[in-house]
N, C-alpha and C positions, 0 to 999 in steps of 0.2 A: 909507332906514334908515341914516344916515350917522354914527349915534349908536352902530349897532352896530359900524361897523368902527375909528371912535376907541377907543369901550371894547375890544374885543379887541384892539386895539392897545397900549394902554396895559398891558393884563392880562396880555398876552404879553411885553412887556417889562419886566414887575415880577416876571412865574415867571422868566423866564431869570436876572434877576440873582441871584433867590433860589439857584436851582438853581447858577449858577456860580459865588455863594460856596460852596456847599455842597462842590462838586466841589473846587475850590482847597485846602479842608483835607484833602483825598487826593490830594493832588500834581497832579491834574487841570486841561487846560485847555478853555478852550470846546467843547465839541462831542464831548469824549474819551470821553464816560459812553456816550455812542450809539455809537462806533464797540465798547470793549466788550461792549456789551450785544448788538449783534449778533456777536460772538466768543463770548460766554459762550451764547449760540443755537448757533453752528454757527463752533466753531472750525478755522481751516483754511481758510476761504473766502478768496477772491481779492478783491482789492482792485473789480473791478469788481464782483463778486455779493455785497459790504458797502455800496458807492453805489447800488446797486438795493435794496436792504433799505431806505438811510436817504434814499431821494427826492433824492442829491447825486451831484457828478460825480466820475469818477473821479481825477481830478486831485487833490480832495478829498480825499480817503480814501488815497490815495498822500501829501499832505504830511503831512497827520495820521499817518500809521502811520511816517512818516520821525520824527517828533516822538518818537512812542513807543515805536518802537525804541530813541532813543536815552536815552528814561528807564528802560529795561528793564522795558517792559510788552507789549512781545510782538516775535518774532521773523517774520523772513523767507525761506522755504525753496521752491526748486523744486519743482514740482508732479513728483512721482515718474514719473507715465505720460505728463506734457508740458510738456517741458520749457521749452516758451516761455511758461509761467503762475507766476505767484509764487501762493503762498499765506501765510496769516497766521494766528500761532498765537500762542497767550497764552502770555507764560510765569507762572511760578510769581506773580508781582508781580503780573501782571496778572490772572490768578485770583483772588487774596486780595482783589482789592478789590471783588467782585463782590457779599459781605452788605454792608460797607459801604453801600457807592453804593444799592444798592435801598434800604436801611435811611436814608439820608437822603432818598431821594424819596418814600415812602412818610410820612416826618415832615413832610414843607414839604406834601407833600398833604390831610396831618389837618389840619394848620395850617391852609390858605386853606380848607378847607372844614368846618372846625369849626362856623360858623356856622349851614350849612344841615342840613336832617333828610335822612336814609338816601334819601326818597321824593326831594326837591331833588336830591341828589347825583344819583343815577338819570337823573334829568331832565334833569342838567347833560352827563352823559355822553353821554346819548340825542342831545340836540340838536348838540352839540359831533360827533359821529360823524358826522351829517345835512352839516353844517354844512362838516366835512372831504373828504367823499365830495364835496360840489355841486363846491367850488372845486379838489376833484382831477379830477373831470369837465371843466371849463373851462380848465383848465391842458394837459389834453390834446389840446385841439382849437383851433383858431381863435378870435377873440372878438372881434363885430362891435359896440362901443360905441357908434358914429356915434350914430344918433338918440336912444338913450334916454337919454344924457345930458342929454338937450335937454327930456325930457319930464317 
């Protein structure tokens, strides 16, 4: 089924760029929209418990939140009861942009699925959730390719 991982390949790489013009007209860069959206979740969280939210490493989420501090989209404050933990807060900027940004994914998503009916979409979701969970499963364990590439 090697049709299906070119096509999600391709498909995945046509939503991103969509999505990261989208993000770019609110000052945004790659990847910004997820680390707010887990802020506008649960603001306050630590840089590691927003890389276990968004499946990335901490490191990650520490340059990024370096980035965004320095756009004034959210600050950096000692953890009150431990002091060896940063925690990360939106500020005012970083709030405001949070109808925006849904408000443009919510459009690129009428857009590419215009085509299909309510029952398609459903189905696109269903399978795509299926389709997430196998290769989160696999990602978590070992993966022994040897023979059946052969087969």
């Amino acid at each position: 089924m090697a049709e299906f991982l070119d096509l999600h390949s391709r498909t995945s790489k046509a939503l991103r760029a969509l999505a990261d013009t989208a993000m770019r007209r609110h000052g945004l860069h790659v990847g910004q929209n997820y680390l707010l959206a887990a802020l506008w979740e649960r603001d306050g969280s630590t840089p590691g418990e927003v890389a276990a939210a968004l499946n990335v490493t901490t490191p990650t989420v520490v340059k990024m939140a370096d980035r965004m501090t320095t756009a004034g989209l959210l600050t950096r404050r000692r953890d009150d009861r431990d002091n060896r933990l940063v925690r990360l807060w939106l500020t005012d900027a970083g709030r405001a942009l949070q109808k925006p940004v849904e408000a443009e994914r919510r459009l690129i998503e009428e857009k590419v699925t215009a085509d299909l009916t309510e029952t398609e979409r459903e189905s696109l979701l269903n399978a795509l959730a299926k389709v997430n969970r196998a290769a989160s499963e696999l990602l978590s364990k070992p993966v022994d390719y040897g023979d059946s590439a052969s087969t």
